[in-house]
C-alpha positions in Angstrom: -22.4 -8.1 -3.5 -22.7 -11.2 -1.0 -25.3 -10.3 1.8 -22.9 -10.1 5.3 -25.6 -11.5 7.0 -25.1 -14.9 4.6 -21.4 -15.0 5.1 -18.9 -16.4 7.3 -15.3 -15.6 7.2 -12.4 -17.8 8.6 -9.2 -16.9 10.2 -6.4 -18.4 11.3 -6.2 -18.3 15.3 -3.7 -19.7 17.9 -5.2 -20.4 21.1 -3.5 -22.7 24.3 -0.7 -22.7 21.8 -2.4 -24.6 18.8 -3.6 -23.6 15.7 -7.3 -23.2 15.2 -9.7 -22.1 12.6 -11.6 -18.6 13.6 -15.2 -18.5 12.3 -16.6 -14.6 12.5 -20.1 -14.2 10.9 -22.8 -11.5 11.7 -25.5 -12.8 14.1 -27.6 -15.4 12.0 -30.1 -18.4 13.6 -28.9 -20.6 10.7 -25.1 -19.8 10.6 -25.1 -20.5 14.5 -27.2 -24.0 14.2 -24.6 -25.2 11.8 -21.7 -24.1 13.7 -22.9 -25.9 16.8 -22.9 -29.2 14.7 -18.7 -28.8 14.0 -16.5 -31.2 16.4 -16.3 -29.3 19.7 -17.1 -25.9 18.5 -16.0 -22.9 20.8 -16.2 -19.3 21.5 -13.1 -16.6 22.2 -13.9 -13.8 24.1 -10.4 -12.6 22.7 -11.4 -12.8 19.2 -14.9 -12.4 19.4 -15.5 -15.5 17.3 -16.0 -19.1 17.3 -13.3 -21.5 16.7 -12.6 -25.4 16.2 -8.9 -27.1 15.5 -7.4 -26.7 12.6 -7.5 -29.8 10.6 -8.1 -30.4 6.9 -11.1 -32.8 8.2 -12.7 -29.6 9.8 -11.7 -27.1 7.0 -14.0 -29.5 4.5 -16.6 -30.5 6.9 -16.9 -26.5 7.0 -17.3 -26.6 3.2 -19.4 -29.2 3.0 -22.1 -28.0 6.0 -22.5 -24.1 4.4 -22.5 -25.7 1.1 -25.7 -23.8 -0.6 -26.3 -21.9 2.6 -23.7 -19.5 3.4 -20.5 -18.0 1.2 -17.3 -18.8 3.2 -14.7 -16.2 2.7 -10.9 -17.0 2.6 -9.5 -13.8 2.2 -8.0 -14.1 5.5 -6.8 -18.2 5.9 -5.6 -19.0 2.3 -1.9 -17.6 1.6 -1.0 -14.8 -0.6 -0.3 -16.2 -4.2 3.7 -15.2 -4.8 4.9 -13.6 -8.5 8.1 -14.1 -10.1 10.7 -12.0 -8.8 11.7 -8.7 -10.2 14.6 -6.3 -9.9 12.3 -4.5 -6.9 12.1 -7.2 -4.5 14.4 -8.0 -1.7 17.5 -10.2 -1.7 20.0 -10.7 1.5 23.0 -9.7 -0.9 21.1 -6.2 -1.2 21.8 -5.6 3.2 25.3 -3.0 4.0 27.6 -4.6 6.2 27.8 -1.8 9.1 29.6 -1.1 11.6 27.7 -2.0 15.2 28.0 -1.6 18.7 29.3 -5.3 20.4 25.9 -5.6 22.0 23.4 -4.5 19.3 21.2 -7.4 18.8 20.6 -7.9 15.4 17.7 -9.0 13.0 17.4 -12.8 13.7 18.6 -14.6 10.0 15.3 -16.4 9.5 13.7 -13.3 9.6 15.6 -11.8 6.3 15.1 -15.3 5.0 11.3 -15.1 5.0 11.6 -11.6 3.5 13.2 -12.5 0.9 11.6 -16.1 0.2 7.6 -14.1 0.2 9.4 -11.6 -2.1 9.0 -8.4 -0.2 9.8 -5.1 -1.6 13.3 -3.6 -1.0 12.2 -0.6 0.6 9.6 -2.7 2.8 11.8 -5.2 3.8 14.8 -2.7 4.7 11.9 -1.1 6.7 10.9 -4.3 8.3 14.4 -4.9 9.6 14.9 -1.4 10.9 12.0 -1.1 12.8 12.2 -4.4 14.2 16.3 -4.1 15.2 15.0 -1.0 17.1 12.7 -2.9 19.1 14.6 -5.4 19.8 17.5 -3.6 21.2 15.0 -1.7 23.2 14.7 -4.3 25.1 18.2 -5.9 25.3 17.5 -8.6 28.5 14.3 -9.8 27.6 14.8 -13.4 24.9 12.8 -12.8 21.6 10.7 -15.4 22.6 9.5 -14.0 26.1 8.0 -11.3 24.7 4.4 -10.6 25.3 2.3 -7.7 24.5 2.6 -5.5 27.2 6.5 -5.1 26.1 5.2 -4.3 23.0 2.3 -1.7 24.0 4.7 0.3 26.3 7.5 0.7 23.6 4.6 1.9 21.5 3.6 4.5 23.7 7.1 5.5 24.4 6.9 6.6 20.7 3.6 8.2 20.9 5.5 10.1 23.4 8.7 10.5 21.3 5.9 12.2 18.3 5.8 9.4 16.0 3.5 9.7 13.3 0.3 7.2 13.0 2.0 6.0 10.0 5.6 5.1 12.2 3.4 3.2 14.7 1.6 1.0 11.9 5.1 0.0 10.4 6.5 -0.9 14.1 3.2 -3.3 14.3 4.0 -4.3 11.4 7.3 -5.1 11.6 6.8 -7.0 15.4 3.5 -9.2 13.9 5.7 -10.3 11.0 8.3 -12.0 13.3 5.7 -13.8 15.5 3.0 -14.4 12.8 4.7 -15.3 10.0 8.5 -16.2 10.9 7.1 -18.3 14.1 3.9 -19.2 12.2 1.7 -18.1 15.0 -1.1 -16.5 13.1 -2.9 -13.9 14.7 -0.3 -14.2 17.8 -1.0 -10.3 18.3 -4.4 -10.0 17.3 -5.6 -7.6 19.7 -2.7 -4.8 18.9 -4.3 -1.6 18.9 -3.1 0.4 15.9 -3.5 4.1 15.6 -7.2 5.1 14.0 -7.0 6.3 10.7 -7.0 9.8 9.8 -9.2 9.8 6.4 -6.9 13.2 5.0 -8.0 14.7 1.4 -5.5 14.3 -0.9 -3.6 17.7 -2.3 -4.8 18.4 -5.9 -3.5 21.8 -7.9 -5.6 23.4 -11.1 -4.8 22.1 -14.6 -3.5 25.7 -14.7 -0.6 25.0 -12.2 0.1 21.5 -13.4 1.4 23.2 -17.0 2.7 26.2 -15.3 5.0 23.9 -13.5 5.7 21.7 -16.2 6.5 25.1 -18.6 9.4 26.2 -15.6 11.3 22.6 -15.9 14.8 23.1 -17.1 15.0 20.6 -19.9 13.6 18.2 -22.0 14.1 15.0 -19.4 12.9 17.5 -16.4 9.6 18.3 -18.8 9.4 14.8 -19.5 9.6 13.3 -15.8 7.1 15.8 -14.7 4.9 15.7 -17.8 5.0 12.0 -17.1 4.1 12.1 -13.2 1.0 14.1 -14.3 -0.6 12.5 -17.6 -0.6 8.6 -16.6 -1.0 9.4 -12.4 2.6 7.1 -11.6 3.7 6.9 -8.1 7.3 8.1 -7.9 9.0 4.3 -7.5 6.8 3.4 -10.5 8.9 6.1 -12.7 12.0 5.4 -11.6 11.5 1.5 -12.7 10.1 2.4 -16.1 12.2 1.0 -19.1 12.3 1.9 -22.6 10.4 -1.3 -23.5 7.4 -0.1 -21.1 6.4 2.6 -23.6 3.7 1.5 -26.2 3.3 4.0 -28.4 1.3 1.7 -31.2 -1.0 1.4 -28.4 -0.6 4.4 -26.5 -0.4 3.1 -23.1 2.8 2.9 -20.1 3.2 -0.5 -18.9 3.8 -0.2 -15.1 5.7 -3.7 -14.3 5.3 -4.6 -10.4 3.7 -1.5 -8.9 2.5 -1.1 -5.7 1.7 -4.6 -4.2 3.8 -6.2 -6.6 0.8 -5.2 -9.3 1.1 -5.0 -13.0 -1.4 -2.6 -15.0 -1.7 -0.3 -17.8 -1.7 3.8 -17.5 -2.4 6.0 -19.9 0.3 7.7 -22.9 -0.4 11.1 -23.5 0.4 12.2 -27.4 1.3 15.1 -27.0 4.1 13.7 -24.1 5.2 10.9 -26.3 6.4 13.9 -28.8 8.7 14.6 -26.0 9.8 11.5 -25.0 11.1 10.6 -28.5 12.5 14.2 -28.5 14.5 13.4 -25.0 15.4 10.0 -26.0 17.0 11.2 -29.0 19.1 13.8 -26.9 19.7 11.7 -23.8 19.7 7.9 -24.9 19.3 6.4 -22.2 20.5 2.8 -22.1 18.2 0.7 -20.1 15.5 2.7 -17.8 13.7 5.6 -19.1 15.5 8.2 -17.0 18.7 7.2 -15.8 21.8 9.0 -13.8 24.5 7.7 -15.1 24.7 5.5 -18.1 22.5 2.3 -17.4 22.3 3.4 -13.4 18.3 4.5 -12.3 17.4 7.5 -11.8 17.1 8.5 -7.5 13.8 9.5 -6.1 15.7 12.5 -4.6 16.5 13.8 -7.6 13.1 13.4 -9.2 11.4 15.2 -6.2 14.0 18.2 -6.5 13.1 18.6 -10.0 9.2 19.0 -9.3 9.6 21.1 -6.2 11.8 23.3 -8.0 9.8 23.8 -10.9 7.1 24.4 -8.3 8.7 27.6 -6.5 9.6 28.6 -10.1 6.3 28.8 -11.0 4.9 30.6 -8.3 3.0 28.0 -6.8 2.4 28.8 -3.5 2.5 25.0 -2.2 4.4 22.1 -1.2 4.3 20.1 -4.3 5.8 16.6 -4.6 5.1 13.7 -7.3 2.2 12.4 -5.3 0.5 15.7 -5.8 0.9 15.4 -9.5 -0.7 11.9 -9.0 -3.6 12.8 -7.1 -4.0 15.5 -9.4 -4.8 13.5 -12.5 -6.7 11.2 -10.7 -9.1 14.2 -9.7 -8.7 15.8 -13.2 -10.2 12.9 -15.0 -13.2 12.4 -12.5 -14.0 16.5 -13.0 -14.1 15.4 -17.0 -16.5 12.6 -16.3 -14.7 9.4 -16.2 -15.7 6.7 -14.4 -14.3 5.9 -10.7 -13.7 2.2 -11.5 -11.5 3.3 -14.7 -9.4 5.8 -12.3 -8.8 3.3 -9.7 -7.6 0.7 -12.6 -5.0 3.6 -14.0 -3.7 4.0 -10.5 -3.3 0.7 -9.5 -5.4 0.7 -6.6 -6.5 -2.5 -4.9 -9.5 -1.4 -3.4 -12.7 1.6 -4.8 -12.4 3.0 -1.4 -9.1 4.3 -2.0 -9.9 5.7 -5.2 -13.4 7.3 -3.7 -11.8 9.7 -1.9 -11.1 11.8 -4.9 -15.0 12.6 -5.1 -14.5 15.0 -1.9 -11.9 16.9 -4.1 -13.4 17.2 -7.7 -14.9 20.4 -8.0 -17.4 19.8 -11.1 -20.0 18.8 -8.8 -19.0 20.9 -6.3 -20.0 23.9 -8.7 -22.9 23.2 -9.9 -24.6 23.8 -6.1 -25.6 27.1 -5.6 -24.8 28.6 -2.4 -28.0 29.3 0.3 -27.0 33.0 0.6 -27.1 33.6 -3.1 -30.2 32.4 -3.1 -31.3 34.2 -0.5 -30.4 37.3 -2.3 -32.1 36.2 -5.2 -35.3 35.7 -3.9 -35.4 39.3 -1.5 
């Protein structure tokens, strides 16, 4: 791992409306002796980090003078590299014509243009546009380029007041710093938003005993399956309803999971005694083109999939709320209780960073067990 104290990260800042290039770094005698060499080098209270303009002269020269002596991190300045479309981004064909009021201000066209050209999700993008039509008609007098971040702070505290959740607030941010940011092209225009502080929350797990309890009290073979399927290779819900027959390799006994979460491919795992099953319901139900479809060639919903787990739930006795994301979290923790190394678990789930996937230690029990209790021991030893 890079030493912080040896790197310097850049961002992209705008400041007395031009962009410049943000240089953050730890305190360091040698990072600051360089920077002070840059052309007219500066410092923003704001941002609490040096800056210069933003030319491709000054982007080498940076380059060039840390060359040997300090990493420079890009995570935040270079774009996101974009993938091929699929099926689950977003398209403008794919927004409802509806019926609205004659002075509802609606989402501005280059905004569902850039959604659709940086290949957004559907759901994320029909989020985007929801939350940010909401806030705009909010505030119905004021131009969408007057706004300024007091507008913005006391709608967000008007729905801290209304009880929305942390989650709500981040996806309003969201949805307002996309416009500005990336529309506009003013990177970093609302730097300083605060965002609600993250609530680290365990994730629910149930007992291997539960997890076949429920799948023995499905009603049929594709319910089994589905279920069966949500537990063995840890899928998030979306990821299910996407599979196709094609994604199922049983020569190599793995699931292909095409554009997961963050537009990701990977590998999960097949279970044997699953695919049995699957070749069992295929046989039955034939589905056309997705694994588990409605009907004929039409995907499955992710309303019905969640009735079918919760109600195989009560009918198992299982005195929880249990949705597909349990089943998930479930086989993550599962496989760390057998011994199976963190970095494997967070490749099967497709997450992007080992923090995510750390969480599950706080909820395996194997280690858990094996400490004894002080007032056993105190028992013990009397």
């Amino acid at each position: 791992m890079t030493d912080l104290k040896n790197r310097i990260t850049l961002h992209h800042l705008w400041i007395n409306n031009s962009k410049k290039i943000g240089l953050k770094f730890y305190p360091n005698k040698g990072i600051q002796a360089i920077v002070k060499t840059l052309p007219e080098p500066k410092w923003s209270k704001q941002y609490d980090m040096a800056y210069i303009t933003n030319t491709n002269e000054n982007l080498e020269l940076i380059f060039a003078l840390f060359k040997g002596f300090a990493w420079v991190d890009l995570n935040y300045f270079l774009p996101k590299k974009k993938k091929e479309k699929t099926k689950n981004t977003f398209e403008t064909k794919q927004l409802k014509e509806k019926t609205l009021p004659l002075d509802y201000r609606v989402c501005p066209k280059t905004y569902i243009q850039k959604l659709e050209l940086l290949n957004y999700s559907k759901i994320t993008a029909k989020t985007y546009i929801s939350f940010f039509e909401k806030f705009i008609n909010h505030y119905k007098q004021i131009k969408l380029s007057d706004f300024n971040e007091y507008d913005i702070r006391s709608y967000m505290q008007l729905m801290v007041h209304q009880g929305k959740s942390d989650s709500y607030l981040n996806q309003l941010v969201n949805s307002i710093k996309f416009y500005f940011e990336v529309v506009l092209g003013m990177p970093n225009r609302y730097y300083m938003l605060e965002r609600p502080m993250k609530k680290r929350m365990l994730p629910k797990v149930i007992s291997k005993n539960e997890v076949l309890r429920i799948i023995n009290c499905t009603n049929n073979i594709k319910h089994k399956c589905i279920v069966s399927l949500l537990y063995s290779s840890g899928l998030r819900r979306s990821e299910l309803l996407n599979l196709k027959l094609k994604d199922i390799d049983s020569e190599r006994m793995l699931i292909f999971v095409n554009s997961g979460k963050g537009n990701k491919d990977r590998y999960t795992l097949l279970s044997e005694q699953l695919l049995d099953d699957l070749r069992v319901y295929v046989k039955q139900w034939k589905p056309q083109v997705y694994l588990f479809e409605g009907k004929i060639g039409i995907q499955f919903t992710g309303s019905s999939v969640l009735k079918i787990v919760k109600n195989a739930a009560v009918k198992a006795r299982i005195g929880k709320v249990i949705t597909p994301h349990v089943l998930r979290h479930s086989f993550a923790t599962h496989l760390l209780e057998t011994g199976i190394d963190l970095r494997y678990i967070q490749t099967l789930l497709g997450h992007s960073s080992s923090k995510t996937t750390e969480i599950y230690t706080q909820v395996a029990l194997n280690s858990i067990k094996n400490i004894k209790n002080p007032l056993d021991s105190l028992y013990l030893s009397s």
